[in-house]
Residue, then its C-alpha position, 0 to 999 in steps of 0.5 A: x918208764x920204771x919207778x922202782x930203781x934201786x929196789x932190789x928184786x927180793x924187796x919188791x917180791x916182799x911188798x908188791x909181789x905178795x898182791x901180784x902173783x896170784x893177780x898174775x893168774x886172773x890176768x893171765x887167762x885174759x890176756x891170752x883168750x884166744x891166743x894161738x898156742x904157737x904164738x911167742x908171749x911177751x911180758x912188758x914191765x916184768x919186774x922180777x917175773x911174777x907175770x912172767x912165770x904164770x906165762x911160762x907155766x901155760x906155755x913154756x920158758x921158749x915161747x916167753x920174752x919180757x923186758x924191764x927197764x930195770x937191769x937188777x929185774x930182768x936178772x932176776x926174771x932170767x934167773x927165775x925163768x930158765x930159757x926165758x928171752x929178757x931183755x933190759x928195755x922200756x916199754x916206750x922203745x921195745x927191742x922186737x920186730x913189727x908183729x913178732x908176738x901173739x899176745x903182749x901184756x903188761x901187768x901193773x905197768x901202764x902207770x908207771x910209763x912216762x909215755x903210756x899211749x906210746x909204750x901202748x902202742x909200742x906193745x902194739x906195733x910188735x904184736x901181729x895183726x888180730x894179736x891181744x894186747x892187755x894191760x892192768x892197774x890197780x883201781x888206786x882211783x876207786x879205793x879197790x888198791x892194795x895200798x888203799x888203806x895205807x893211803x886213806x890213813x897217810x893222808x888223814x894224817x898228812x894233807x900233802x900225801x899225793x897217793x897213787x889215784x892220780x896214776x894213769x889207768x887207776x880210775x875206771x875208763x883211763x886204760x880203755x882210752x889209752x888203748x884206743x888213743x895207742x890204735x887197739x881196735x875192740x878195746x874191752x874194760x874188766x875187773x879183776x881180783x886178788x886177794x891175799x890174807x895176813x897172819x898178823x899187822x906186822x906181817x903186812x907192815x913190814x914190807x913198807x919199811x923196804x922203801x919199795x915204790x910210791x908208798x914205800x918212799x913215802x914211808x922213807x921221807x918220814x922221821x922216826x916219830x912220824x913212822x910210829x905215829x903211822x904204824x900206830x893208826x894203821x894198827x888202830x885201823x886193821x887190828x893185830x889179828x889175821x885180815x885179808x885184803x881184796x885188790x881188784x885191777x882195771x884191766x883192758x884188751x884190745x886187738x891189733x889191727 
């Protein structure tokens, strides 16, 4: 599991985190409907905590556990949550007794598992019985991503872009299946939003140049001739003035029997 090694906390937090802190609210409240108030939380996939804080906020740093599979993440989440159990592991082999939590999520990490039915049903086998087990993925298969945008153009003007639509969970249906394949019972599909606004191109850009994830290595393969000639058609695309991007999320919960 993991696609971001190397990538510091901090140029994660600049690229993705700016999408998934406020998606981390919407997520959140789903994925701890009905959730005894009592019961630990865990976060798998938990990057530098930007899920982890929403958790702590609703239910307090020593209800928390998260682990990533990233060392220089997990400092981080610990260092942003005071009190939080995070711990390095990845989701196919999680660290933590049969039952020992409420509520298991994973935001934005289903994608990136090797094994997503394992580390599913992984998350699973350490949520107690009739506990909720939630994940989401960006709809990079419908076009609704983040990076949608930037993706369209990079393979308008290289036909050997891959993109991230292949990703496991990014089209409609895919999370729902790897939750029934991983054992979930009750598995149920939504859609959730995130919408963030730029004060300018360069504002949004910048951050790609960081080299964070599949777009940001992407970004990074280019010479320099090829990043103007990139920068140049998203600008022509979005403009120099404020804009905002809507993202939305598959999102699917499911209960352990």
């Amino acid at each position: 599991m993991g696609s971001f090694g190397g990538v510091s906390a901090e140029a994660y937090a600049r690229f993705m985190g700016r999408f998934s802190r406020p998606l981390a609210v919407e997520f959140a409240t789903a994925g701890l409907a009905g959730v005894d108030p009592a019961a630990r939380v865990l976060d798998v996939g938990c990057g530098p905590g930007m899920l982890t804080l929403e958790l702590v906020e609703r239910r307090g740093a020593s209800a928390i556990s998260a682990v990533d599979p990233e060392p220089v993440f997990v400092a981080a989440t610990a260092e942003a949550c005071p009190g939080v159990d995070a711990r390095v592991a990845a989701a196919e082999e999680l660290p933590f007794r049969d039952g020992e939590f409420g509520a298991a999520l994973a935001q934005l990490v289903v994608h990136f598992m090797s094994d997503p039915v394992r580390g599913v049903s992984e998350m699973a086998r350490v949520t107690a019985a009739g506990g909720r087990v939630s994940a989401c993925v960006w709809d990079h298969a419908g076009e609704g991503g983040p990076l949608s945008e930037f993706w369209r153009v990079a393979q308008r003007l290289d036909d050997g872009v891959r993109g991230e639509a292949g990703l496991s969970g990014a089209a409609e249906g895919q999370l729902v299946d790897i939750f029934q394949r991983a054992g979930l019972d009750d598995v149920a599909q939504t859609v959730v939003e995130s919408t963030v606004g730029f004060r300018d191109f360069d504002e949004w850009w910048e951050p790609f140049l960081l080299g964070v994830g599949p777009a940001g290595r992407y970004v990074a393969t280019l010479d320099e001739a090829g990043v103007s000639r990139l920068e140049r058609a998203l600008r022509h695309e979005l403009g120099d003035g404020a804009f905002a991007v809507t993202a939305r999320a598959w999102t699917a919960v499911g209960t352990r029997v």
